[in-house]
RODO-2510 file (C-alpha; in nm, 4 decimals, decimal comma):
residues 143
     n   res          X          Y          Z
     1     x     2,7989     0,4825    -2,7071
     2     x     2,6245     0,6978    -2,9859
     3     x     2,3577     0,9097    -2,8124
     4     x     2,0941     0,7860    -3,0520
     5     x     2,1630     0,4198    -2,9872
     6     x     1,9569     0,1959    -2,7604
     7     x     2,0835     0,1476    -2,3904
     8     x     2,0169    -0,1747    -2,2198
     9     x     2,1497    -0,1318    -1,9182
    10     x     1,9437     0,1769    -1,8841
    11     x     1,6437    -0,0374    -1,7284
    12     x     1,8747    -0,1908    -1,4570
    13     x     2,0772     0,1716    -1,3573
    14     x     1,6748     0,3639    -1,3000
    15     x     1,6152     0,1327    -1,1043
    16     x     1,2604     0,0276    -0,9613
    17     x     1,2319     0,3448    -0,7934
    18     x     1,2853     0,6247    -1,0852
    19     x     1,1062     0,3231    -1,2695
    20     x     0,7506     0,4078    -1,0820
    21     x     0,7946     0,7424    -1,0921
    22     x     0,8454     0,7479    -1,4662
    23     x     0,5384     0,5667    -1,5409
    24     x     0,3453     0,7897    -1,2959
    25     x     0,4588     1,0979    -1,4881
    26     x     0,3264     0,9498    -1,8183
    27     x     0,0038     0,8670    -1,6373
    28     x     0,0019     1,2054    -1,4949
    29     x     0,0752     1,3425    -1,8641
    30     x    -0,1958     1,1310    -2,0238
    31     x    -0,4185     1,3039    -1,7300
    32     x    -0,3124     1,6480    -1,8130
    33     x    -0,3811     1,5901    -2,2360
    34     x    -0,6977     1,4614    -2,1295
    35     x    -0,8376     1,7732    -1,8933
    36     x    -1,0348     1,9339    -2,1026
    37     x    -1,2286     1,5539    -2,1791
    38     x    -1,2548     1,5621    -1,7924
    39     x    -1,3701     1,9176    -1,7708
    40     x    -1,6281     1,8374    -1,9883
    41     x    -1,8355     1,5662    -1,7557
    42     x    -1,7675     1,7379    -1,4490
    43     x    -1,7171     2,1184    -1,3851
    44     x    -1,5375     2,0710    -1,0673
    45     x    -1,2270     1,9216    -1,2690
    46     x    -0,9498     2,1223    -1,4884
    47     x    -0,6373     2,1801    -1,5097
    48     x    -0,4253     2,3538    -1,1584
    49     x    -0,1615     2,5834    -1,2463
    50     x    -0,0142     2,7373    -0,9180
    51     x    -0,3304     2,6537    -0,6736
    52     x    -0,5561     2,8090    -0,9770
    53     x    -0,7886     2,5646    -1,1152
    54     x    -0,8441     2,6470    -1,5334
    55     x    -1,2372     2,6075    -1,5534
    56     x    -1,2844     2,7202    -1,8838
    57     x    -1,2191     2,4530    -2,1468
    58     x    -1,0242     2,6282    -2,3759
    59     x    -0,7416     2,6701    -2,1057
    60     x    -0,7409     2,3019    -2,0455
    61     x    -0,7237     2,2881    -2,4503
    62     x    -0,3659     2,4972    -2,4479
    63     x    -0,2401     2,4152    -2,1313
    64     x    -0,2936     2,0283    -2,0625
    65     x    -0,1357     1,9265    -2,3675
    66     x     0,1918     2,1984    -2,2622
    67     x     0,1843     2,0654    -1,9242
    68     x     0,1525     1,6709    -2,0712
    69     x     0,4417     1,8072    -2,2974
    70     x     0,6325     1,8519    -1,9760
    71     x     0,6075     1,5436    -1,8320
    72     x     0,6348     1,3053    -2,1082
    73     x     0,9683     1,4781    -2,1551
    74     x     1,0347     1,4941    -1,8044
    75     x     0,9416     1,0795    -1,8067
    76     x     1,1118     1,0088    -2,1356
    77     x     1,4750     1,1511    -1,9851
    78     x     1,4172     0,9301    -1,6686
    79     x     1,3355     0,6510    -1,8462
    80     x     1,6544     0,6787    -2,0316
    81     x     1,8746     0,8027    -1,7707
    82     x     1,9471     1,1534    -1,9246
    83     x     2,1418     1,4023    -1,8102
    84     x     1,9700     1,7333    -1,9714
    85     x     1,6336     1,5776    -1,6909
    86     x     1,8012     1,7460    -1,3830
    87     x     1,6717     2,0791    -1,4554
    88     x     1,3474     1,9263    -1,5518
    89     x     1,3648     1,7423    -1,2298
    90     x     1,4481     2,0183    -1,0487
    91     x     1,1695     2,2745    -1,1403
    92     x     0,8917     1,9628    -1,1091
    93     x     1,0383     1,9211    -0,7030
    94     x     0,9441     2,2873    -0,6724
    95     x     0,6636     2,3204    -0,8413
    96     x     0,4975     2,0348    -0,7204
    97     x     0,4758     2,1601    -0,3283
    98     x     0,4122     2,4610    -0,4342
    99     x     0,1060     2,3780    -0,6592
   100     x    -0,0511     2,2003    -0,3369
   101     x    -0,0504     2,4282    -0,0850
   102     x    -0,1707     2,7255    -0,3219
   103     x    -0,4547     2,4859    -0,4126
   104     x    -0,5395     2,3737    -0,0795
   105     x    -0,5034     2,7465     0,0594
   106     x    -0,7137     2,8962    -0,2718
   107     x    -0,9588     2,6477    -0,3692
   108     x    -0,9945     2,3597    -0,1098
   109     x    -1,3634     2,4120    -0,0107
   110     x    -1,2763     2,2537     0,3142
   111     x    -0,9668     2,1046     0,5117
   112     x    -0,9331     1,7925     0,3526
   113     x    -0,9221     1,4777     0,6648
   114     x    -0,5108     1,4294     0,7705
   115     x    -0,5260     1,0715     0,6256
   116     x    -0,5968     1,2139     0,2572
   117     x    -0,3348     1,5322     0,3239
   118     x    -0,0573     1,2632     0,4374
   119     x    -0,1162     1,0002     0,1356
   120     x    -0,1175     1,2301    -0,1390
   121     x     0,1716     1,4672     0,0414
   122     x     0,3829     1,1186     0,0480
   123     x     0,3337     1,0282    -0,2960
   124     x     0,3348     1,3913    -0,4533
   125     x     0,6579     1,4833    -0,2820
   126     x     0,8163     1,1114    -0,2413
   127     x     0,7758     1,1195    -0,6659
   128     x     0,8701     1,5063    -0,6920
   129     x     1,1487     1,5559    -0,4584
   130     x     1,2459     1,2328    -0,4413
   131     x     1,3102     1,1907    -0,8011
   132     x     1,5729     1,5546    -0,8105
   133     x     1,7192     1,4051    -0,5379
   134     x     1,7902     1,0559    -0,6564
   135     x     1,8802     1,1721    -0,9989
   136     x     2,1107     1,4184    -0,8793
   137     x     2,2677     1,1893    -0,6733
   138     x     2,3426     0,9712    -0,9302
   139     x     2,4268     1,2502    -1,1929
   140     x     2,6896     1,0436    -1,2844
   141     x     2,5275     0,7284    -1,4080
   142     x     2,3310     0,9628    -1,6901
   143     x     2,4125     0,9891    -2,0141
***
């Protein structure tokens, strides 16, 4: 198949799982383009690069749309079952844990309750992790 021709069995190989997570990321994209619109009717919002939260609008104006960058491509190469999204994959499932415990350690103005901490811990790293994993193991099934 030419690589600029339209798979349709890519739908049924990503299956419903890489399926979710792809539309997450382009939510989570959309989110990221948006920050500074966030930023701007509440100060308590902003982008969070490595547990630091970007206050100042014009970081949210350079860095959400590089981070939304990210994950549309990161999204786009799941959605089509491509092979060059393992490194993307890869550096999102370490990033991602990362990200939250700097946060929670830096910023968190208190300990958030253990039924918050395990939801967004499941999705976060079920999504992150869960995504390298399942792409890599079927690395072969990409294009």
């Amino acid at each position: 198949m030419n690589p600029g021709e339209y798979n349709n069995d890519a739908p049924s190989r990503r299956g419903i799982f890489l399926t979710a997570v792809a539309i997450l990321l382009v939510v989570a994209a959309i989110s990221d383009l948006t920050k500074v619109l966030q930023h701007a009717h509440a100060d308590h919002l902003g982008l969070v690069i490595l547990g630091h939260r970007f206050t100042r609008p014009l970081a949210n104006i350079v860095l959400g749309p590089l981070f939304a960058l990210f994950l549309a491509c990161y999204a786009y190469g799941i959605w089509n079952m491509r092979a060059w999204v393992i490194p993307l994959a890869l550096f999102y499932a370490f990033y991602v844990p990362v990200n939250e415990v700097l946060f929670w350690s830096l910023h968190y103005p208190g300990p958030p309750t253990r039924g918050f901490i395990l939801f967004y811990l499941l999705v976060s790293l079920a999504s992150s992790i869960g995504a390298a994993l399942v792409l890599a193991f079927r690395q072969r099934e990409l294009q």
